[in-house]
C-alpha positions in Angstrom: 19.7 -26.0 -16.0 19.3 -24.2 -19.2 16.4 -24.5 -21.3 16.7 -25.8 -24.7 15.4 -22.2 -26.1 18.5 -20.4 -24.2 20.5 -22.7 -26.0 19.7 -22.3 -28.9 19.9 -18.7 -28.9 23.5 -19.2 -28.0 24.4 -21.3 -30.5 22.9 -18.6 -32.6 24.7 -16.1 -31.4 28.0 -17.9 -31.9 27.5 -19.3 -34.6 26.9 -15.4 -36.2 30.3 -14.3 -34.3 32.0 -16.4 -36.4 30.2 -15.4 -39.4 31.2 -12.0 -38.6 34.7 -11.9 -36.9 36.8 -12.3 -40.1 34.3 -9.7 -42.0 35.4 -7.3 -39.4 38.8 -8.0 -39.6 38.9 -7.3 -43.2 37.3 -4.0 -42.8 39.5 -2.6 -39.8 42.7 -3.8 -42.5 40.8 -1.8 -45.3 40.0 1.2 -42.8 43.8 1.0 -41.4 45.1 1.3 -44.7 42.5 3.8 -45.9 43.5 6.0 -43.5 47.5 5.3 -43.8 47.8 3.6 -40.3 49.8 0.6 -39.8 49.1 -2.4 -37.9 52.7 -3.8 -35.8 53.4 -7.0 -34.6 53.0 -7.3 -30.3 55.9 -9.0 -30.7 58.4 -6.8 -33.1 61.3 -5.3 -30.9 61.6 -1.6 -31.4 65.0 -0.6 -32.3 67.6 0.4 -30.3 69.9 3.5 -30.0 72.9 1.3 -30.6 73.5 -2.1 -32.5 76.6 -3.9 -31.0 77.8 -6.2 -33.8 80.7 -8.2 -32.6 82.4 -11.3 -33.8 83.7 -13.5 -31.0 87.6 -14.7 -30.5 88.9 -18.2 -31.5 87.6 -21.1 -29.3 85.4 -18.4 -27.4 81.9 -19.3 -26.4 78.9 -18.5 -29.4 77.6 -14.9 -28.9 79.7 -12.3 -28.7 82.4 -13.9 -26.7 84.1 -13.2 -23.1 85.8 -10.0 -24.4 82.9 -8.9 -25.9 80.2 -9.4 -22.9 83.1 -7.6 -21.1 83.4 -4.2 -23.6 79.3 -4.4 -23.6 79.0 -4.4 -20.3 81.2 -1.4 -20.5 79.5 0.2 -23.1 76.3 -0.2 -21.2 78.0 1.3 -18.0 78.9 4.8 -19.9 76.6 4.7 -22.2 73.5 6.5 -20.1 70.0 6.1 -21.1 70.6 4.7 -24.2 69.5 1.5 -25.2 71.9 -1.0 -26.4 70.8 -4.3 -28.8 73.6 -6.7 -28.7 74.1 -9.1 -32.1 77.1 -11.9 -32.1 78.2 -12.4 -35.6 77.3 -16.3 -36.4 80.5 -17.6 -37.6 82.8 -20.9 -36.5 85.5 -18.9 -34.4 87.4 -22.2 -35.5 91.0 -23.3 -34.3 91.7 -25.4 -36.5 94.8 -22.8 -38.3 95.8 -25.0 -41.4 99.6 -25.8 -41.3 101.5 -23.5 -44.0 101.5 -24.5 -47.2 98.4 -26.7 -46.8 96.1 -24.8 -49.7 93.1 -27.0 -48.6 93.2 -26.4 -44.8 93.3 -22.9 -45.9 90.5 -22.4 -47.9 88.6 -24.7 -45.1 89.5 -22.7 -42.3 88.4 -19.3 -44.8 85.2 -20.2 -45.5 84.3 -20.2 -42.1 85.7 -16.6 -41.5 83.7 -15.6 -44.7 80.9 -17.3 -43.5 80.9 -14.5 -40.8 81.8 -11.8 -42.7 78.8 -12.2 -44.9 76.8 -12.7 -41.4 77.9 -9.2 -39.6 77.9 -7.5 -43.2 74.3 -8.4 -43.7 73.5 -7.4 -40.3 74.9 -4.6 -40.7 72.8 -3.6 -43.9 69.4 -5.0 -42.5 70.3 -2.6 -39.2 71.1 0.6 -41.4 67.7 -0.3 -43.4 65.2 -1.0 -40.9 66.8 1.0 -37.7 68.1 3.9 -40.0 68.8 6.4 -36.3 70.0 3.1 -34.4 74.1 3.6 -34.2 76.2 0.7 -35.5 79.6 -0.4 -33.8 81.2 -3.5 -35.9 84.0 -5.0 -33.2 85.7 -8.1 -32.6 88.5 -9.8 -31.0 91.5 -11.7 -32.3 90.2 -13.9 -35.2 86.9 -11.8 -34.8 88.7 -8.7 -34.9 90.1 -9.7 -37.9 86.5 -10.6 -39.5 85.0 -7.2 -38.5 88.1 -4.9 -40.2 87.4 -7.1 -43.1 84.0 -6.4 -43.1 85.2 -2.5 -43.5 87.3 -3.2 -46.3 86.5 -0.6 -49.4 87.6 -3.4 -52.2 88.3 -7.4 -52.2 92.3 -7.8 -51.2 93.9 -7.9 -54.3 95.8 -10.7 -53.2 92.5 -12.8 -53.8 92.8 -15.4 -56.3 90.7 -14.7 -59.7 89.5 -17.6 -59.6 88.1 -17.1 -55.8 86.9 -13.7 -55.5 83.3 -14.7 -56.8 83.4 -16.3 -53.3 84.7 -13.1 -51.3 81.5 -11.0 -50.2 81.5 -7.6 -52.0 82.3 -4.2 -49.7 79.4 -2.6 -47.9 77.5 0.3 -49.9 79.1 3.5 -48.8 76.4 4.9 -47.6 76.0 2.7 -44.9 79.4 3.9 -43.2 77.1 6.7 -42.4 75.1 4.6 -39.7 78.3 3.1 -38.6 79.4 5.5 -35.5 82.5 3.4 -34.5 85.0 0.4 -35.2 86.7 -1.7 -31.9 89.3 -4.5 -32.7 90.8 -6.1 -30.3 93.7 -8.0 -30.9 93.6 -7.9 -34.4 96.2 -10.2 -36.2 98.8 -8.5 -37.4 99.9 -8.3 -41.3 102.6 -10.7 -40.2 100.8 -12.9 -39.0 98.2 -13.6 -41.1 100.4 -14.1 -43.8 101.4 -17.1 -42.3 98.4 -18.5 -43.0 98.2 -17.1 -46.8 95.6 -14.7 -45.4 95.6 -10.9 -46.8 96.5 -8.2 -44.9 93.4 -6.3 -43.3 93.1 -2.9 -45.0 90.4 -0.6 -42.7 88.1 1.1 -45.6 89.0 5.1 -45.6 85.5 5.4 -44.4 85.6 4.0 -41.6 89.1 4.3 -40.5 88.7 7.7 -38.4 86.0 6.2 -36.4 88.4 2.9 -35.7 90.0 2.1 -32.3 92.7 -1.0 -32.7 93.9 -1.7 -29.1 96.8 -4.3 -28.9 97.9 -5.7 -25.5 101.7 -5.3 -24.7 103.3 -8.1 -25.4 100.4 -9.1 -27.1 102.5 -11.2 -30.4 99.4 -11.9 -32.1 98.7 -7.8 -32.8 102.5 -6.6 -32.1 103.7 -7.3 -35.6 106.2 -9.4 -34.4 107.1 -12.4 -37.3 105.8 -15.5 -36.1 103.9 -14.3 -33.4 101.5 -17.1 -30.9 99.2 -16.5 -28.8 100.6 -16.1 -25.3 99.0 -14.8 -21.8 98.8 -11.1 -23.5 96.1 -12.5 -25.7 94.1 -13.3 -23.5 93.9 -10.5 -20.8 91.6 -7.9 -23.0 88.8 -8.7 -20.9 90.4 -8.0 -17.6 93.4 -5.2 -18.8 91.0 -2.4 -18.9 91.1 -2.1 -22.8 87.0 -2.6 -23.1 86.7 0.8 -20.5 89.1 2.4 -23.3 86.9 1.0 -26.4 83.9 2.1 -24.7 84.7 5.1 -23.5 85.9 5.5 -27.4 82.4 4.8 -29.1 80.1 6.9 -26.4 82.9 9.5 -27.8 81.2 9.2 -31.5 77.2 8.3 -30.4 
């Protein structure tokens, strides 16, 4: 049993613990900043050697997508010690192409592509800011390959309407091509084809055109330039053709 004087003293006791705590967590945040130390988070993620930023394919599961779980896993293969963060661009990956000449289908289907475009450029630019030796690579199949080269784009596509390019997210700074060590598309839709769908042709920015890999399947109509191309069994074989090895083996090439 305790004895009502032990008890007491241990209320006392408490009762000044809680008195103090908080006064002596407000000095160690005065000392810590007196003394230029910082306090981090348990839970902040330190960053990584490389930043994956891909945008999934049409239809493809949310994160980065079949083919690109297949070129990270690839990446991660050569890439040694390093370590590798993995960010899937959040963005619709819709299949719902609008028949041509329907102007309303078309600017539904865009705003979902520029939805994403705004995503993985902002990711981008909070990467380069916060994780400024962490290596970039922007990729992305088919529809997401498309997204990603126009993420690289130097100016908004003249073919823009005046009246939409408020809409249209603005071109990275240029200085941020600097964190950027390389560009994979896969299956990127040709000019051809996206002008079937009123879309403007994807022009790679000249600063980050020499880091760029394309890689287009054979037979592959969707990439191949040929007019009125659809998606066929090409399309679909980037995970399994050995084309992720080859983009892989391209951005260990530039880390």
């Amino acid at each position: 049993m305790i004895s009502r004087q032990a008890e007491g003293a241990r209320r006392l006791v408490l009762g000044r613990v809680r008195h103090i705590a908080p006064l002596l967590a407000a000095a160690m945040a005065s000392w810590s900043v007196a003394l230029g130390l910082s306090i981090t988070p348990a839970l902040a993620q330190p960053c990584p050697d490389v930043e994956v930023v891909f945008a999934r394919g049409t239809y493809e599961p949310p994160g980065v997508g079949n083919v690109g779980q297949a070129f990270v896993d690839s990446l991660q293969a050569q890439a040694g010690n390093r370590s590798i963060g993995v960010y899937g661009v959040d963005y619709a990956a819709s299949g719902d192409f609008p028949a041509p000449g329907d102007l309303q289908g078309g600017l539904t289907f865009l705003s979902t592509v520029i939805n994403g475009i705004y995503d993985a450029r902002d990711h981008v630019q909070s990467t380069a800011a916060n994780c400024p030796n962490t290596r970039i690579v922007l990729g992305g199949y088919s529809q997401g390959a498309a997204l990603a080269g126009f993420v690289t784009s130097a100016a908004i596509p003249k073919e823009v309407p005046a009246e939409y390019v408020q809409y249209v997210p603005k071109p990275l700074p240029a200085e941020v091509a600097n964190h950027v060590a390389a560009v994979t598309l896969f299956g990127k839709p040709s000019d051809q084809f996206l002008s079937t769908y009123g879309v403007p042709p994807i022009k790679i920015g000249p600063l980050y055109a020499p880091k760029t890999i394309e890689l287009c399947a054979p037979g592959d109509d969707i990439c191949s330039g040929v007019p009125g191309g659809q998606p066929g069994f090409a399309h679909i074989t980037y995970g399994m053709n050995g084309m992720t090895n080859d983009a892989a083996a391209f951005v260990v090439s530039r880390l």
